[in-house]
Residue, then its C-alpha position, 0 to 999 in steps of 0.5 A: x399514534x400516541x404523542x409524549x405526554x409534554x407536547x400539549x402543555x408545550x405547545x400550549x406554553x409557547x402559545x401563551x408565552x408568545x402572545x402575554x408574556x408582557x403581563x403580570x400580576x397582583x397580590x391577593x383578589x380584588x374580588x374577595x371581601x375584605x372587610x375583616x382582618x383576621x380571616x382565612x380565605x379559599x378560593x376556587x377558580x374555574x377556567x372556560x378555556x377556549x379550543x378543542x382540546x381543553x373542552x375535554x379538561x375534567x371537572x377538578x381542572x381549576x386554581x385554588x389560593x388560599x389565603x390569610x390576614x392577621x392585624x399586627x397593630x392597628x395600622x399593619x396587617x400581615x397576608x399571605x397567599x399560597x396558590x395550587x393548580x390541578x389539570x386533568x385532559x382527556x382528548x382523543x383525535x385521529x392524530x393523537x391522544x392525551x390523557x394526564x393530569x398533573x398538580x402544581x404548586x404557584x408561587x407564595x404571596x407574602x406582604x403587608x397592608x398599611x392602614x391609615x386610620x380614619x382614611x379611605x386610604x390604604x397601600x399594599x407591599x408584597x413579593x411572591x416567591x418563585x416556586x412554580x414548576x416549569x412544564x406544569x399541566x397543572x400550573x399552566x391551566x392556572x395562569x388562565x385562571x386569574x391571568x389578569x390579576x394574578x398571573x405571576x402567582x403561576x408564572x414559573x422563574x418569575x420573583x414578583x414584587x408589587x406596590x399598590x394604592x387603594x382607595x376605598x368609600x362606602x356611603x350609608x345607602x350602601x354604596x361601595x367603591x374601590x379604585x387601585x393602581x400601582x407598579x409590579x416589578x417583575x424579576x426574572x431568576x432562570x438559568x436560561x439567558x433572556x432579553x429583559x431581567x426585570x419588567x415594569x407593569x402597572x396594574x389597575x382596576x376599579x369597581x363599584x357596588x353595594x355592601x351592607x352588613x349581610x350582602x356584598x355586590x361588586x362589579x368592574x374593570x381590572x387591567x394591566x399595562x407594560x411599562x418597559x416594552x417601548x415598541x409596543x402600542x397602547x393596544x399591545x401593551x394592555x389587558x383587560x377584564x370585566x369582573x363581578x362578585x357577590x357574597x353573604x354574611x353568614x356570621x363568621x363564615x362568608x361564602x361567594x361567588x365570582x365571574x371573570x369575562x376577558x375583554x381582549x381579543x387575542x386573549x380571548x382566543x385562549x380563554x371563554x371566561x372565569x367561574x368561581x367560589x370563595x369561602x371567607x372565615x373570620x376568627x378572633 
């Protein structure tokens, strides 16, 4: 018996729904060097999915997010972000069989960061527009892939707008830290009628490390919390990750790696951990 080609993605998509809708996203990654302002970055991120069923997901399974950073005045730099998610499943059981893959678009990032100049100080402003497709093999293996950081840059109806504060010091034996924290207002644009139109999320994370001119080591925790569901535990209300991130200078090139480790149960029967790759290019 051969099942239609949706019911695994629906399936999946419910599941999810039901357990994390509460959390949203960021603007860009955390996890990515920006010490540079006119940059062209990709990443690429894998996601261990946990179950059976998508340990059968093919090799090109991942999110991608391409990104850019150009310096409008010494204190305004313009970012934008546009993400695309491919998923392939071969599965095969005495019930049914599944084979499909399917590409996606998410949705596009556009903001701004202001500088202040000479301070450890700058803010983030930004929105993402609601572009991802519903039912989307594709999109919905890319939730996974940043769910914590980024999840509304594949959350289908969804007009995302964030604000975030950071905070940046590097000392001269090569000590690196950075905190952020800021609110992440989440705009719901279906035709279907739902409970809350708007959501409240505070974002959160913090991270430490080393960073000389050649090499940058970070590792730390990044999480998420929702503001509006009142009902809700502290528990309920968050998620939390463990990440860590290394790159090189190679002059004008930039290669990484990246790790991401789930550090909530529930969530966690969903999702084993994150692999990933970047490729940062600097241009004048």
């Amino acid at each position: 018996m051969r099942k239609s080609e949706s019911h695994p993605t629906s399936v999946l998509v419910i599941a999810v729904a039901g357990l994390l809708l509460p959390f949203s996203l960021t603007a860009q990654s955390i996890w990515v060097d920006r010490s540079h302002n006119k940059t062209i970055a990709l990443e690429i991120l894998k996601p261990n999915l946990a179950g059976d069923f998508y340990d059968n997901t093919t090799f090109p399974t991942s999110a991608m997010f391409l990104s850019l950073r150009l310096p409008i005045s010494n204190r305004l730099n313009f970012v934008s972000e546009f993400p695309l998610a491919h998923a392939g499943v071969d599965y095969s059981s005495d019930f049914f069989e599944f084979d499909e893959s399917e590409t996606g678009i998410g949705n596009p990032y556009v903001g701004l960061e202001i500088l202040n100049e000479n301070s450890s100080f700058f803010t983030e402003i930004g929105v993402r527009a609601p572009l991802t497709p519903e039912s989307n093999l594709g999109t919905t293996v890319g939730l996974f892939a940043d769910f914590i950081d980024r999840s509304e840059a594949f959350w289908p109806d969804v007009l995302s707008v964030i604000a975030a504060q950071n905070y940046r010091y590097h000392a001269p034996s090569g000590f690196t830290m950075r905190l952020r924290g800021g609110p992440s207002f989440w705009i719901y644009t279906g035709a279907e009628d739902t409970d809350e139109d708007v959501e409240l999320f505070l974002l959160y994370s913090a991270q430490a490390g080393y960073e000389s001119h050649n090499v940058r080591l970070m590792g730390g925790l990044s999480g998420r919390m929702i503001v509006t569901e009142s009902d809700l535990n502290i528990g309920d209300r968050t998620l939390h990750q463990f990440g860590a991130s290394a790159s090189v200078d190679l002059g004008r090139v930039r290669p990484g790696v990246q790790f991401r480790l789930p550090l909530d149960e529930d969530f966690g029967d969903f999702l084993d951990s994150v692999f990933g790759v970047s490729l940062a290019i600097e241009f004048d």
